[in-house]
N, CA, C and O atoms as a Tinker XYZ file with bonds, in Angstrom:
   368  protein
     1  N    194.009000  -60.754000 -109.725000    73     2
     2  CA   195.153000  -60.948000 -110.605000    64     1     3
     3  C    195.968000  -59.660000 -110.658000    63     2     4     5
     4  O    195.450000  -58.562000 -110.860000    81     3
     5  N    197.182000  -59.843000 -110.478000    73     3     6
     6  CA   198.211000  -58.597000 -110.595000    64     5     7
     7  C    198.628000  -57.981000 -111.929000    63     6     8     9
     8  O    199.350000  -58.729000 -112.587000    81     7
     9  N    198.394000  -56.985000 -112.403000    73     7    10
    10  CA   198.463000  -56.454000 -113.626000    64     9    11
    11  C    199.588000  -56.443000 -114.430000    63    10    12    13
    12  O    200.538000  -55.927000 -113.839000    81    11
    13  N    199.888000  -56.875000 -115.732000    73    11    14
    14  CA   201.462000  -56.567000 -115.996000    64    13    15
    15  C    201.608000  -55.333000 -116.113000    63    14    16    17
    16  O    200.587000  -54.661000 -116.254000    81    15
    17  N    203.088000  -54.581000 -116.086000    73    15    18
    18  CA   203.797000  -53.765000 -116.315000    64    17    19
    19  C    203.516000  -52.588000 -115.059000    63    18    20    21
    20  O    203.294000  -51.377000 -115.057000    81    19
    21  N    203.657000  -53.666000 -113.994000    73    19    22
    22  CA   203.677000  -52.979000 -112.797000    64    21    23
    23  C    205.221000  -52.543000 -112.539000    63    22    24    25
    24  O    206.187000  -53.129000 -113.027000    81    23
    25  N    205.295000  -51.149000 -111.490000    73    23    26
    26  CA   206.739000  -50.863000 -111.276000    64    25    27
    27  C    206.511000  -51.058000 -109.439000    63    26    28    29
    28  O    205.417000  -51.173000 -108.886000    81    27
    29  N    207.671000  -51.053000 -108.854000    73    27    30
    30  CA   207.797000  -50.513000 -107.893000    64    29    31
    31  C    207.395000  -49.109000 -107.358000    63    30    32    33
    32  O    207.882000  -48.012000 -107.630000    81    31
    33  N    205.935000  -49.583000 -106.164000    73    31    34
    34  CA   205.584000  -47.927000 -105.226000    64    33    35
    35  C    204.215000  -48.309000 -106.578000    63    34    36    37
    36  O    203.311000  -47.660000 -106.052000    81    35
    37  N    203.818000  -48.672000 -107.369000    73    35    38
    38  CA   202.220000  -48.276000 -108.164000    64    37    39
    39  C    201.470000  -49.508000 -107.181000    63    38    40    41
    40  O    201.882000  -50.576000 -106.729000    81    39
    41  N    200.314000  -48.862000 -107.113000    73    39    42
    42  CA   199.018000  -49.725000 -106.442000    64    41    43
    43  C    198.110000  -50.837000 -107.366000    63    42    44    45
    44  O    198.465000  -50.859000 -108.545000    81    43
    45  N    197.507000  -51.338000 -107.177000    73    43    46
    46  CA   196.435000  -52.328000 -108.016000    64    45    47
    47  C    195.893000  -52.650000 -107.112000    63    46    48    49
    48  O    196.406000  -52.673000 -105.993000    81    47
    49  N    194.167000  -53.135000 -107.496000    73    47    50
    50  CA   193.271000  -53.897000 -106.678000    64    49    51
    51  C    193.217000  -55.067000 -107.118000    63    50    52    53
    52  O    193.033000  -55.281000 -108.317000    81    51
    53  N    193.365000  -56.014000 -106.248000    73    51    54
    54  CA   192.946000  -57.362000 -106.556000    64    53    55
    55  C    191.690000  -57.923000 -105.820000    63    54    56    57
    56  O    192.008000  -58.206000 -104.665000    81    55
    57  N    190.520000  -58.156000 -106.049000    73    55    58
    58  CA   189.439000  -58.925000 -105.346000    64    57    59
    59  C    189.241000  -57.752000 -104.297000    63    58    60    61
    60  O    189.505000  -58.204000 -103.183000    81    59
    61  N    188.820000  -56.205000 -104.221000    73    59    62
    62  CA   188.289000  -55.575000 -103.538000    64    61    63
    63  C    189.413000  -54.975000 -102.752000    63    62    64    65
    64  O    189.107000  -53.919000 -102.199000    81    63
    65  N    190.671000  -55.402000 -102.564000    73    63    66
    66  CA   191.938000  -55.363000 -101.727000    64    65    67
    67  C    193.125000  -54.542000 -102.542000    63    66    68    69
    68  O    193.713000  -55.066000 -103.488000    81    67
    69  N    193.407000  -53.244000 -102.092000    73    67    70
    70  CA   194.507000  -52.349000 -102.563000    64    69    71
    71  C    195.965000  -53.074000 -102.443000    63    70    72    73
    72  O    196.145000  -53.845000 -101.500000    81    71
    73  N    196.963000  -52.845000 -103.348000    73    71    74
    74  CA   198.078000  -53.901000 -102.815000    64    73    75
    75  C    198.973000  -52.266000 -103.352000    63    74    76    77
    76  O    198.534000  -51.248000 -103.885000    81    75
    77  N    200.446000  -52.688000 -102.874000    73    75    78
    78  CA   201.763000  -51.626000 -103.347000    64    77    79
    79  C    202.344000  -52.372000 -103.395000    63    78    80    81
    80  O    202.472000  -53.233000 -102.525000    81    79
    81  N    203.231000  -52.276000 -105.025000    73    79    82
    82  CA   204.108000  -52.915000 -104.989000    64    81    83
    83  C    205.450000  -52.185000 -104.267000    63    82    84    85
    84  O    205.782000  -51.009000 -104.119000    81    83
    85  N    206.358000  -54.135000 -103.704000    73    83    86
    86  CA   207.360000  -53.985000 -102.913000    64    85    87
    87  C    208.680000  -54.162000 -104.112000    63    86    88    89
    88  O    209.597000  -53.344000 -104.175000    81    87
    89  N    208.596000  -55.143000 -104.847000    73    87    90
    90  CA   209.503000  -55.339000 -105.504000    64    89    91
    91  C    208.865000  -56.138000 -106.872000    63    90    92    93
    92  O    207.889000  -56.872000 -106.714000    81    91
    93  N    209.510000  -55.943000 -108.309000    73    91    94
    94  CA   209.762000  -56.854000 -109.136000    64    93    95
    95  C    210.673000  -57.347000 -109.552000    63    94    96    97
    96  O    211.733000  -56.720000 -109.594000    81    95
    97  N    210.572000  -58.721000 -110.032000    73    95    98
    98  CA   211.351000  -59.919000 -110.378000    64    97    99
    99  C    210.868000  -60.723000 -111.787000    63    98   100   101
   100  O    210.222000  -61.767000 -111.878000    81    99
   101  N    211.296000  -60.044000 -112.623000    73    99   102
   102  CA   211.025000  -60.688000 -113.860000    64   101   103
   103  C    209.104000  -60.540000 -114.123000    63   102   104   105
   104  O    208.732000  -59.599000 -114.825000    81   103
   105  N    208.500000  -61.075000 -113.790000    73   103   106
   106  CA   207.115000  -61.140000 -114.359000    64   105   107
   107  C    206.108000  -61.434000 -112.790000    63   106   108   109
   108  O    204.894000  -61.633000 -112.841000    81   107
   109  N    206.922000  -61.406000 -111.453000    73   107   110
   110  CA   206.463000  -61.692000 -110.360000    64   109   111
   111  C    207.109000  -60.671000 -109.553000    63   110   112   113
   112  O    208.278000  -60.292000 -109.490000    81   111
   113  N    205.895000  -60.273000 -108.867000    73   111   114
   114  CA   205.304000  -59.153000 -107.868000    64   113   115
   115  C    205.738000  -59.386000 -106.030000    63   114   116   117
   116  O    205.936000  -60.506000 -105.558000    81   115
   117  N    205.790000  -58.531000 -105.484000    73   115   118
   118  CA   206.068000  -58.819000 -104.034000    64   117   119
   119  C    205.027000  -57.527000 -103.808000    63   118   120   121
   120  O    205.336000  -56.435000 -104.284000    81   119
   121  N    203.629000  -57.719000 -102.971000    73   119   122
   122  CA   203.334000  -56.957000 -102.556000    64   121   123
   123  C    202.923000  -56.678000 -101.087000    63   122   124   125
   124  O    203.179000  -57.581000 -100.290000    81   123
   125  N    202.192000  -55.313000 -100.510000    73   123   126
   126  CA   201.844000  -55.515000  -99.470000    64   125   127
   127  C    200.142000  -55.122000  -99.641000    63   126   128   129
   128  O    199.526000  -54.637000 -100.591000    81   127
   129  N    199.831000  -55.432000  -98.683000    73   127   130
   130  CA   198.411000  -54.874000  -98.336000    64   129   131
   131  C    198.142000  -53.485000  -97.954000    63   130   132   133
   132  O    198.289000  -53.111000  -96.791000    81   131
   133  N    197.794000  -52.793000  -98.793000    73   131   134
   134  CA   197.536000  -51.225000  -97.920000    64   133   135
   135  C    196.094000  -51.039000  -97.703000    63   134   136   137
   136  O    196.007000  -50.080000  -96.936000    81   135
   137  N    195.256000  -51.348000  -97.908000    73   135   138
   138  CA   193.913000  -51.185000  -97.719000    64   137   139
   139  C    192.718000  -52.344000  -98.017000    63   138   140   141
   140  O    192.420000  -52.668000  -99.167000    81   139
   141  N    192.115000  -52.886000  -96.891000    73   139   142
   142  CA   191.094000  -54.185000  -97.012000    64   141   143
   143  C    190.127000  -53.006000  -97.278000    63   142   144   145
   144  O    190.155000  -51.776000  -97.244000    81   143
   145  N    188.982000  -54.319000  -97.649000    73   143   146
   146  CA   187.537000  -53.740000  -97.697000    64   145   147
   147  C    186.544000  -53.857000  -95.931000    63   146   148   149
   148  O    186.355000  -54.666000  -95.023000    81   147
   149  N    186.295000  -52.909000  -96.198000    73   147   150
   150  CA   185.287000  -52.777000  -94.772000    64   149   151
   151  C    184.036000  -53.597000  -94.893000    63   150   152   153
   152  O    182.939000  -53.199000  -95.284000    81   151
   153  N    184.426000  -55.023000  -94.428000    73   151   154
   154  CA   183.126000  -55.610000  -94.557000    64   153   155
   155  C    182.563000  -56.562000  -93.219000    63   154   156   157
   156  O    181.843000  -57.561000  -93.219000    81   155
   157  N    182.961000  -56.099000  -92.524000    73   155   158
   158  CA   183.061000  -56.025000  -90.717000    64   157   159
   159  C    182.562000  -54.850000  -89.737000    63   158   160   161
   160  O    182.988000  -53.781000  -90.176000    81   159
   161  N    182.007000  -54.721000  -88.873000    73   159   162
   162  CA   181.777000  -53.396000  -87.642000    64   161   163
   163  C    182.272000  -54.327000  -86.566000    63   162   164   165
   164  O    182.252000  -55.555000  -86.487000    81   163
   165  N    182.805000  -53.212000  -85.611000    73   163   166
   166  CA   183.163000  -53.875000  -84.562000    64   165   167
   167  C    182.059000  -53.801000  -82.929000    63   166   168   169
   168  O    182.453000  -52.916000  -82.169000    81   167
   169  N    181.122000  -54.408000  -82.532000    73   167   170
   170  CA   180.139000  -54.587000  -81.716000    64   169   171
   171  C    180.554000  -54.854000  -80.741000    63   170   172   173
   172  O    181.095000  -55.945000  -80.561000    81   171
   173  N    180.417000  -53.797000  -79.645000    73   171   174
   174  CA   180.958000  -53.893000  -78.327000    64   173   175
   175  C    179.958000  -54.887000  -77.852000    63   174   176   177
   176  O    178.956000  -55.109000  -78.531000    81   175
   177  N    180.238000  -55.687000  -76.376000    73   175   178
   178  CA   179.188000  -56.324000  -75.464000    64   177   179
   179  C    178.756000  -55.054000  -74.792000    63   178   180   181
   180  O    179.472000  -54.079000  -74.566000    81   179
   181  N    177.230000  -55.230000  -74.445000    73   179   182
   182  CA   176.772000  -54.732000  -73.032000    64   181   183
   183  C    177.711000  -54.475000  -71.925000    63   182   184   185
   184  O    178.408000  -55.490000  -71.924000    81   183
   185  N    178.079000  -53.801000  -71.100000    73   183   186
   186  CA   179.040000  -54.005000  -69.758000    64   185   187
   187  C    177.796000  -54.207000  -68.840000    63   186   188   189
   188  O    176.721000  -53.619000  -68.722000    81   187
   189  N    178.474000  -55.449000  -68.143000    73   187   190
   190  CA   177.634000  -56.074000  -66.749000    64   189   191
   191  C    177.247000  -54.627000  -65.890000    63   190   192   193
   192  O    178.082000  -53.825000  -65.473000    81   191
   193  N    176.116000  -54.543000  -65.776000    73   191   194
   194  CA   175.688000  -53.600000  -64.642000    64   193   195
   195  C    176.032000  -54.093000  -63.247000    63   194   196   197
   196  O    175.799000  -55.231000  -62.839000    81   195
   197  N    176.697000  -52.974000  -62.459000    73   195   198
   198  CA   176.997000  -53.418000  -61.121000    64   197   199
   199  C    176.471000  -52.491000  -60.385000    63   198   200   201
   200  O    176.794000  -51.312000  -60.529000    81   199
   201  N    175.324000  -53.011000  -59.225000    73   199   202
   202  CA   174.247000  -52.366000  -59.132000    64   201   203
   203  C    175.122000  -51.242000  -57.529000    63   202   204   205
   204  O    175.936000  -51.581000  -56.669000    81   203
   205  N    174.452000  -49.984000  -57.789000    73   203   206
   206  CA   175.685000  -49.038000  -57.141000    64   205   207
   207  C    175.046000  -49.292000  -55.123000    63   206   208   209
   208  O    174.109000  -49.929000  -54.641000    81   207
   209  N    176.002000  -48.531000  -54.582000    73   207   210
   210  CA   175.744000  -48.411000  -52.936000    64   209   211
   211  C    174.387000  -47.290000  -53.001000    63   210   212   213
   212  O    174.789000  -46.160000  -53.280000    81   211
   213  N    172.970000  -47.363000  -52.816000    73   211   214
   214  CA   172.281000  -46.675000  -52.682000    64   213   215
   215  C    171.868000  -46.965000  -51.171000    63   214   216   217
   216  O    172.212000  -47.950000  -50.517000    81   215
   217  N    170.707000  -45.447000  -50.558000    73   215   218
   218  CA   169.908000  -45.984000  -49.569000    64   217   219
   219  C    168.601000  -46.895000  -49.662000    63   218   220   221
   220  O    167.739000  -47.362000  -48.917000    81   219
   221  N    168.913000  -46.879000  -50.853000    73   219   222
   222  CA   167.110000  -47.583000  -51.516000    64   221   223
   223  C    167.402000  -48.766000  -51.240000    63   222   224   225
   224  O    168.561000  -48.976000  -50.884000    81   223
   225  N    166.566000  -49.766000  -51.306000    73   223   226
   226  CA   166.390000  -50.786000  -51.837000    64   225   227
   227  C    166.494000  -51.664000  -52.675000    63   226   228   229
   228  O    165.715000  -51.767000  -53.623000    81   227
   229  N    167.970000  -52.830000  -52.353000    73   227   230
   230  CA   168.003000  -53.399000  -53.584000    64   229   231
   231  C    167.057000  -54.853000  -53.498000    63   230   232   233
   232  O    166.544000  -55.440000  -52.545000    81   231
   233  N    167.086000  -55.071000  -54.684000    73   231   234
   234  CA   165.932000  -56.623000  -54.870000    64   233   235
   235  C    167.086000  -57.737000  -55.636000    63   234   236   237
   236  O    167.308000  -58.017000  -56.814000    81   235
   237  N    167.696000  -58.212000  -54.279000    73   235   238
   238  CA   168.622000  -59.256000  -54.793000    64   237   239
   239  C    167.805000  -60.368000  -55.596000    63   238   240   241
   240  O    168.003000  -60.751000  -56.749000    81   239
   241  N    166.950000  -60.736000  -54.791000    73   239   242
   242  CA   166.295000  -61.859000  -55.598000    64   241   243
   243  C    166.518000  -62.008000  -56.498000    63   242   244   245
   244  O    167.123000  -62.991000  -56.925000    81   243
   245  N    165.844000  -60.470000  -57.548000    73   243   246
   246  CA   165.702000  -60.556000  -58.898000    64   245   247
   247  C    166.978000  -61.043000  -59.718000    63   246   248   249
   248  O    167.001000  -61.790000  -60.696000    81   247
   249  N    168.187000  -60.329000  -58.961000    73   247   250
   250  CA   169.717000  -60.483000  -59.726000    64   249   251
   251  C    170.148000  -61.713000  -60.031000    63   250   252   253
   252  O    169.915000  -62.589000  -59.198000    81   251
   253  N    170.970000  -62.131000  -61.446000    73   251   254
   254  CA   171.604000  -63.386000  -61.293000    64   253   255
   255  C    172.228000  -63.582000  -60.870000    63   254   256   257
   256  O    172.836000  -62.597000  -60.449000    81   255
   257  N    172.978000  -65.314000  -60.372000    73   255   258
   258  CA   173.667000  -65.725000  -58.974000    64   257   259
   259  C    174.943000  -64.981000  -59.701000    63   258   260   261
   260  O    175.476000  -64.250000  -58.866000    81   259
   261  N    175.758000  -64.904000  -61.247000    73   259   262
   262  CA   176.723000  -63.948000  -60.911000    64   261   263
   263  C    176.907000  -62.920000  -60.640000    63   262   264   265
   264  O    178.059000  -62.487000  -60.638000    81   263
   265  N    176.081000  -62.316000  -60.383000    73   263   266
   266  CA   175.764000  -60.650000  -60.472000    64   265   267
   267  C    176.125000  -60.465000  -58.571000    63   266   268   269
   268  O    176.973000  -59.805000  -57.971000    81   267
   269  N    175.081000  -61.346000  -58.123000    73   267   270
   270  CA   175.784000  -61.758000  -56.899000    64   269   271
   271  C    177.000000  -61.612000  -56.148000    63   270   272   273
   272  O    177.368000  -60.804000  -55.295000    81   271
   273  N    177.683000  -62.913000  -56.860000    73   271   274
   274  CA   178.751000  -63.456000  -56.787000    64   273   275
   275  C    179.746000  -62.238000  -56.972000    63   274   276   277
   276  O    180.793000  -62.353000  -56.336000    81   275
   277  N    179.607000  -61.145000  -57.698000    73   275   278
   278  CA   180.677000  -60.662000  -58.217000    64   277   279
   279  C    180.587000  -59.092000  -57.307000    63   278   280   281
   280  O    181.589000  -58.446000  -57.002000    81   279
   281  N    178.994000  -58.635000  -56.938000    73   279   282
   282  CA   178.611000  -57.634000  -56.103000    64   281   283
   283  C    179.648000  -58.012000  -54.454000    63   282   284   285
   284  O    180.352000  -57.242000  -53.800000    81   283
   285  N    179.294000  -59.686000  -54.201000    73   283   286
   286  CA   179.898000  -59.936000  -52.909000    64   285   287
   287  C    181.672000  -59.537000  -53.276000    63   286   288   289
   288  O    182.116000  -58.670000  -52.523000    81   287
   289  N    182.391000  -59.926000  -54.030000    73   287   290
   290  CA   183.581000  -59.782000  -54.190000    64   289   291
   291  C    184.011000  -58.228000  -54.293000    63   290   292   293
   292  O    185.123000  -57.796000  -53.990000    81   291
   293  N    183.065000  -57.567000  -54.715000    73   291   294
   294  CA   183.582000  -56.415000  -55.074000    64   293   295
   295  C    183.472000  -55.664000  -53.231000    63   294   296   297
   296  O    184.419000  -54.996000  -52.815000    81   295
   297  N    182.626000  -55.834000  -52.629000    73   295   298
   298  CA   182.327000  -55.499000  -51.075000    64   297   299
   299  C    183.236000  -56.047000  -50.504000    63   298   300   301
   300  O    183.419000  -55.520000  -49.407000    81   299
   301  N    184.085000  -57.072000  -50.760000    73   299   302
   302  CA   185.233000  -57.758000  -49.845000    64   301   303
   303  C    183.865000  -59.124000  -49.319000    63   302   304   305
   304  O    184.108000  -59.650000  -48.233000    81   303
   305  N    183.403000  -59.300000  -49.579000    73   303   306
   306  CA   182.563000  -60.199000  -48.788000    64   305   307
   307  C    182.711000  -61.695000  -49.480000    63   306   308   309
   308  O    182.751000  -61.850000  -50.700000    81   307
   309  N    182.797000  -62.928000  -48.381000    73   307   310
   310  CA   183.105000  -64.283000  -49.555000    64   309   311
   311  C    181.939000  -64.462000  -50.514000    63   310   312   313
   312  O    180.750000  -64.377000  -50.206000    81   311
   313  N    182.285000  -64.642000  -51.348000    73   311   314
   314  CA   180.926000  -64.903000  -52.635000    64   313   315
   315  C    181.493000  -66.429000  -52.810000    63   314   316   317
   316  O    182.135000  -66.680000  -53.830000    81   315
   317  N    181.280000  -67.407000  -51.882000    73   315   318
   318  CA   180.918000  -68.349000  -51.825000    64   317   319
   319  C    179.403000  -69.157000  -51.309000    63   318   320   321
   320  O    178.890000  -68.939000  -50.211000    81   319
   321  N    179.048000  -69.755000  -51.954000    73   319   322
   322  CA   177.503000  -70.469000  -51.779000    64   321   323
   323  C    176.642000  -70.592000  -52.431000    63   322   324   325
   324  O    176.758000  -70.953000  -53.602000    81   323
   325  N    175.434000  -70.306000  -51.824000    73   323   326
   326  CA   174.002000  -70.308000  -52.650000    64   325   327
   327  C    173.830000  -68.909000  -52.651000    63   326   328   329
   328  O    174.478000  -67.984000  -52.160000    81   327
   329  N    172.618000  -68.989000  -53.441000    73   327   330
   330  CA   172.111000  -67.579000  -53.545000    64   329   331
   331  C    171.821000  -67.114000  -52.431000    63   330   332   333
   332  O    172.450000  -66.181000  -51.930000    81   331
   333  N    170.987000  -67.597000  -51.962000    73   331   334
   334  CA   170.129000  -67.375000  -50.429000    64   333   335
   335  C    171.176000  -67.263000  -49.591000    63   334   336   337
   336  O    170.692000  -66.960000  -48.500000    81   335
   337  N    173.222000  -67.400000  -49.437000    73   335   338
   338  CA   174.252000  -67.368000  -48.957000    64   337   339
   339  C    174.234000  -65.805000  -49.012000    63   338   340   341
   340  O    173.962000  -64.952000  -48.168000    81   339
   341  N    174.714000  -65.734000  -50.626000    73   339   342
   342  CA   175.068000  -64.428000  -51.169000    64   341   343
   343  C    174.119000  -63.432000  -50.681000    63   342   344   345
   344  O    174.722000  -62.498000  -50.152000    81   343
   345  N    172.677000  -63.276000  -50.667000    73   343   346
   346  CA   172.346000  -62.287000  -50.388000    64   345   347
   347  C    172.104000  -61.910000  -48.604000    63   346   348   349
   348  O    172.057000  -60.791000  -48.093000    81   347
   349  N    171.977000  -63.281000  -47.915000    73   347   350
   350  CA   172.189000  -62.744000  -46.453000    64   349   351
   351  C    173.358000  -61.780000  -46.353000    63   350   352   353
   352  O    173.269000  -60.728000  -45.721000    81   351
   353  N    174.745000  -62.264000  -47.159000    73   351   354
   354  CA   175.966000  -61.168000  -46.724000    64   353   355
   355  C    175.544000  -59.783000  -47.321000    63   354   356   357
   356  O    176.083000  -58.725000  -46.994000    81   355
   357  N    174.677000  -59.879000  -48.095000    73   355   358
   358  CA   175.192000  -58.645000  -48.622000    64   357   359
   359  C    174.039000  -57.186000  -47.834000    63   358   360   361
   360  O    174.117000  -55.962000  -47.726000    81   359
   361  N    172.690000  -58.684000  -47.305000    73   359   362
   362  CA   171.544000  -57.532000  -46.667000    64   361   363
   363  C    172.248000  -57.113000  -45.077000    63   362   364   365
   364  O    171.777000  -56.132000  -44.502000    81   363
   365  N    173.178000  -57.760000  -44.536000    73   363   366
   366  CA   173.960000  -57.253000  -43.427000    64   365   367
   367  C    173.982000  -56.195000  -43.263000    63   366   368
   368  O    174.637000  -55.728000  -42.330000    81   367
């Protein structure tokens, strides 16, 4: 609820939420929002591991078919098929 004997430029909280007033009009308020409550974090995803050019040994098997799919594209290679497709191109 907005407080009486608000002026123009004074603040009030309503329900956890800072407001400024913009204008008054008789007994009604125009405000804006200057400050919410922090009741949110923002949670990045994981980034897809893209497994690098080593001399070692990779174990396609283990990988999922997009992981695949997206290793062949990134090599220029078609990442079209089956799995057992995808990893012949890529043990070449």
């Amino acid at each position: 609820m907005i407080p009486k004997g608000m002026k123009v430029g004074d603040t009030f909280e309503d329900g956890g939420v800072m407001h400024k007033v913009l204008a008054v009009v008789g007994e009604n308020y125009e405000s804006i929002v200057i400050d919410k409550p922090k009741e949110f974090s923002i949670v990045e995803e994981p980034k897809e591991e893209v497994q690098e050019e080593t001399n070692e040994e990779v174990d396609y098997l283990s990988m999922p078919y997009a992981q695949l799919k997206k290793l062949c594209a990134d090599k220029g290679l078609d990442a079209k098929g089956t799995k057992a497709d995808l990893i012949a191109r890529l043990e070449k």
